[in-house]
C-alpha positions in Angstrom: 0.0 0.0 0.0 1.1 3.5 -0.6 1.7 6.1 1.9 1.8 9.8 1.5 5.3 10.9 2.9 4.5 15.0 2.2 4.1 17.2 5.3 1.8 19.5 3.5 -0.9 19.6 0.7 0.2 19.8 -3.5 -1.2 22.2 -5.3 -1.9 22.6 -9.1 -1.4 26.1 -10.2 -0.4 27.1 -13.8 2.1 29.3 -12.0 4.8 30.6 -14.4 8.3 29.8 -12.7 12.2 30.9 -13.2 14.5 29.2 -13.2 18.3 29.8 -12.2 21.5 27.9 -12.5 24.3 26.1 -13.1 25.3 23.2 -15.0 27.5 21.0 -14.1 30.4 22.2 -16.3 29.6 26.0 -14.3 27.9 27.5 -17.2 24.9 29.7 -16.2 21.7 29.1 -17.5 17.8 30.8 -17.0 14.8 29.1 -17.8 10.8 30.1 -17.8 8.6 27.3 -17.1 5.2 26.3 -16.0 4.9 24.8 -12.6 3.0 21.2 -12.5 2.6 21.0 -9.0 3.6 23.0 -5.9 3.5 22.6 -2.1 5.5 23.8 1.2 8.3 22.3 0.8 8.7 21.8 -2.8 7.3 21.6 -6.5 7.6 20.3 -9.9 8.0 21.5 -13.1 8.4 20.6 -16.7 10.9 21.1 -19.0 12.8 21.2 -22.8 16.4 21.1 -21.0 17.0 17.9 -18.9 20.8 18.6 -19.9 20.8 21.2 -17.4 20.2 19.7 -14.5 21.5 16.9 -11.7 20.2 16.2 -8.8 21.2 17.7 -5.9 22.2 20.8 -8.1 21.1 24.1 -6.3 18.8 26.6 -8.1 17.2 30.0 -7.6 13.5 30.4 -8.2 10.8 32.8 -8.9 7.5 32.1 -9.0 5.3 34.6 -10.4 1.9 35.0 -8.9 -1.3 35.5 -10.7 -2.2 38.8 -10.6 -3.3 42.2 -12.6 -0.7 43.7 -15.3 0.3 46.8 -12.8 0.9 44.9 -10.2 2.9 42.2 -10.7 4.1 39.8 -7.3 6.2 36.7 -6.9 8.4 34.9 -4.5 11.7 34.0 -5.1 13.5 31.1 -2.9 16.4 28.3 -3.3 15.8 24.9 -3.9 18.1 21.6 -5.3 17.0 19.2 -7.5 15.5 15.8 -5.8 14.8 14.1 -9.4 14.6 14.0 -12.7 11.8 11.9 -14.7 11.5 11.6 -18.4 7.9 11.9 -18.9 7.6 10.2 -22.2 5.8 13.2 -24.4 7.3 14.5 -26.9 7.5 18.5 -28.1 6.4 18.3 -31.9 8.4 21.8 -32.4 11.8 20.3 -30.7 11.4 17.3 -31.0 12.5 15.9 -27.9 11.7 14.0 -24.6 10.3 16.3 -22.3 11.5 15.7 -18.5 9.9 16.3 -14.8 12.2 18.5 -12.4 11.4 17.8 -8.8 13.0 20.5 -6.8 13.1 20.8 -2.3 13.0 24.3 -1.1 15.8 25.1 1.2 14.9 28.1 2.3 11.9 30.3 2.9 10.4 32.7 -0.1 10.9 36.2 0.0 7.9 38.2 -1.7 9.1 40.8 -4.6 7.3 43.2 -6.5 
């Protein structure tokens, strides 16, 4: 049987999210991509780029809230990568496997505007 080892609730916002980093050869990269799910103490995300990333490889995010034009919010945290899972579709444009970035938060957001 399967147990549910999160401390908190997942969301499912279509919560825009950027993404920087580092690869592992030390080049910096930034990346825009939707958020699939989101709670407390982590999320997941989908992405073009599985190149880019390792696990345990430590990002900076910013999630953008929903909001009106003039004012626009987000919060903006670290994380590391906890896994990386091909998720078997295809991008017809690119032509290539998309993946699924699980990511930890390791520290708590700080709300911009």
């Amino acid at each position: 049987m399967w147990h549910e080892r999160r401390n908190s609730q997942r969301r499912f916002p279509d919560y825009l999210l950027e993404i920087e980093g580092k690869i592992q050869h030390g080049q910096m990269f930034q990346e825009r991509a939707i958020l699939v799910n989101i709670s407390a103490g982590g999320a997941q995300f989908t992405t073009l780029y599985k190149e880019r990333y390792y696990v345990g490889q430590p990002l900076q995010t910013t999630i953008f809230l929903p909001g009106r034009q003039e004012v626009k919010g987000g919060m903006k945290t670290m994380a590391h990568v906890i896994r990386i899972d091909e998720n078997g579709e295809h991008s017809p444009q690119a032509r290539v496997a998309q993946a699924n970035i699980s990511i930890n938060f390791t520290e708590p957001f700080h709300l911009m505007r």
